[in-house]
C-alpha positions in Angstrom: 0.0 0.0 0.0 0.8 3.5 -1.2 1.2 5.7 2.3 0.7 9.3 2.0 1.3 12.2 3.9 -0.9 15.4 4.5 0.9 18.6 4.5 -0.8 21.9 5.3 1.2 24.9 4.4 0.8 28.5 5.3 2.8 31.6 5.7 2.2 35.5 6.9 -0.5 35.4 9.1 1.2 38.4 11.0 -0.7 37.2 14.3 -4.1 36.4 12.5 -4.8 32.4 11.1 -8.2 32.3 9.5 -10.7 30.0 11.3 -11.0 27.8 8.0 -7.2 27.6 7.4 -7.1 26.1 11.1 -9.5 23.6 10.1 -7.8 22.9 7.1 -4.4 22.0 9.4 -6.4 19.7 12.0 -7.1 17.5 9.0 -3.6 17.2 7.8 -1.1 15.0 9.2 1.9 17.7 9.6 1.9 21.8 9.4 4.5 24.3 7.8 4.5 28.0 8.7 7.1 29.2 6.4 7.6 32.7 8.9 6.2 36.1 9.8 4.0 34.2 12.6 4.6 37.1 14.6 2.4 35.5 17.9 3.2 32.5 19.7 -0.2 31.6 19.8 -1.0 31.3 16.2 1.8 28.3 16.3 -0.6 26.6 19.4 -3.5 26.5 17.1 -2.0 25.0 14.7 -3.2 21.3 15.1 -2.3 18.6 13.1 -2.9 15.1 13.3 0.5 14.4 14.4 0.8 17.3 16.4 4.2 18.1 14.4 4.1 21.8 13.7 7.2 23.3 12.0 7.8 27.0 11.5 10.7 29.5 10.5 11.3 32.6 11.3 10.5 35.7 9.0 11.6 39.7 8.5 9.1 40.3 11.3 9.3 37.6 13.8 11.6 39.7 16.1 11.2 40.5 20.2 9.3 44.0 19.6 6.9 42.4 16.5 5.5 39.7 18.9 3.6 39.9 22.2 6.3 40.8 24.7 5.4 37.5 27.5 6.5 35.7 24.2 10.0 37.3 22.7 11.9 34.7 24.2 10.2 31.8 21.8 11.1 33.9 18.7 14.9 32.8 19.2 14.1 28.5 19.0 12.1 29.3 15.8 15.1 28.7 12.8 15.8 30.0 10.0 15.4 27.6 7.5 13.8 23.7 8.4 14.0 20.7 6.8 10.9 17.8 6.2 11.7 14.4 5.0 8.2 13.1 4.0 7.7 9.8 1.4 9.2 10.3 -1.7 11.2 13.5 -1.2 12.4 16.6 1.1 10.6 20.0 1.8 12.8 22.9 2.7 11.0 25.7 4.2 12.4 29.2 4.4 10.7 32.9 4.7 12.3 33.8 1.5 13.3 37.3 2.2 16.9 36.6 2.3 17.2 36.1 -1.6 15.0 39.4 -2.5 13.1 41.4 0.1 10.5 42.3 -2.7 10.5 39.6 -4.6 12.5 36.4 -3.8 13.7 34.8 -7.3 12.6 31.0 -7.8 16.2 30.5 -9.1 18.2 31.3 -6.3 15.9 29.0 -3.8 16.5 26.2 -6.1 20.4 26.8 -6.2 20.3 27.3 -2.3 18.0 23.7 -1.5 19.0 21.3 -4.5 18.4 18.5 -2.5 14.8 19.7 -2.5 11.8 17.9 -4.0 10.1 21.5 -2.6 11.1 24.6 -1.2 8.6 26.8 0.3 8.4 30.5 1.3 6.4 33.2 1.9 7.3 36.9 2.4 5.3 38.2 -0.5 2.2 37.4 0.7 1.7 36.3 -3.4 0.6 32.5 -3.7 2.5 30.8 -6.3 3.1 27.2 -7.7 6.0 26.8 -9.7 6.1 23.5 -10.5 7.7 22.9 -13.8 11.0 21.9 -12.7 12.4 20.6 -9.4 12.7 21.2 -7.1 9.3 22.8 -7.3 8.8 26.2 -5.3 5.7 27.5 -3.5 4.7 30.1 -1.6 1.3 29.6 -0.2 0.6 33.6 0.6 -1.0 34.8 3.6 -3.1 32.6 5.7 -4.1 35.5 7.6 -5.9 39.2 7.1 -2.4 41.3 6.5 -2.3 42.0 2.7 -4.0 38.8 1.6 -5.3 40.2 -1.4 -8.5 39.5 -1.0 -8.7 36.3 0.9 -6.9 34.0 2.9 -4.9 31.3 1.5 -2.8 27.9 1.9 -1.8 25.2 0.8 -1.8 21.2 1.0 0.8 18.9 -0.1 -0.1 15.2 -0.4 2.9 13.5 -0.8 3.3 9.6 -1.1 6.4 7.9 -2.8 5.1 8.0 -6.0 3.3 10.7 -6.4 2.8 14.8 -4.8 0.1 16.9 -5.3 -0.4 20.5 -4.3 -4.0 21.7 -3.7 -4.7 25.6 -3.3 -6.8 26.7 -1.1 -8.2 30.5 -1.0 -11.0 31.6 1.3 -11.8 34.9 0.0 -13.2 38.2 1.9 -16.5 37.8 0.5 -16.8 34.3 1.7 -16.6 32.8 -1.9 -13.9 29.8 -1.2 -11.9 28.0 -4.0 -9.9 24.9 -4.8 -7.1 24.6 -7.3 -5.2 21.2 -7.6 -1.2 20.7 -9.4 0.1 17.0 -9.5 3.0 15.4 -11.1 5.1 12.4 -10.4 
């Protein structure tokens, strides 16, 4: 039997997760916040199956961004993280190191070759670049800081064989959508 893993993967929530993105996590198996949490909290309500939350930090997870009962927890959040999952290796970084406006696809992939995936965030601009590996993603924000008009994430369904991404946006006006990539 084929196992498979649910990955739930969100970015720059800037101390807000939308109620439906949390949902979204507790029926996944693992979750990635690829940085700008900026609240300690929005990394406790992040509840996977497993219970395995991983995070890195962003430009504004610093001591005077977050609640200050919490400035100690931004130092044991890294800078980049790495997921083994079947078939491949995520590696998850904020992004703003390559560009601070725009982080180029091409320099991710030279700085995780060992990557199936590499995720980011920072520009708050989902994107699915999948047509070469390792594939780069950035799910945009999963909270209400320049979402452009609604929420998003993403989920990665990875088995040996085979990962898909689905796209998730939950837009202001309530209207939701699904978007599905896949390739072996």
């Amino acid at each position: 039997m084929n196992n498979s893993v649910l990955v739930a993967i969100i970015s720059d929530t800037h101390a807000v997760l939308h109620p439906k993105i949390e949902q979204l996590i507790a029926d996944c198996d693992i979750a990635i916040h690829a940085g700008d949490i900026c609240d300690g909290d929005i990394l406790k309500a992040m509840k996977p199956r497993s219970g395995q939350v991983i995070a890195v930090r962003g430009n504004n997870d610093y001591p005077a961004a977050w609640p200050a009962h919490q400035a100690s927890q931004i130092n044991e959040i890294p800078e980049t993280a790495r997921l083994e999952l079947p078939g491949g290796i995520v590696k998850i970084e904020h992004g703003h190191r390559h560009d601070m406006h725009c982080p180029e696809h091409e320099d991710l992939r030279a700085a995780h070759p060992e990557a199936r995936l590499v995720v980011y965030g920072h520009t708050h601009r989902k994107v699915i670049d999948d047509f070469r590996r390792p594939w780069v993603v950035n799910p945009g924000a999963a909270g209400d800081t320049r979402n452009r008009g609604g929420s998003s994430c993403l989920v990665l369904n990875a088995s040996e064989t085979l990962w898909q991404i689905d796209s998730y946006r939950f837009e202001d006006d309530a209207r939701d959508t699904l978007n599905t990539a896949s390739a072996a």
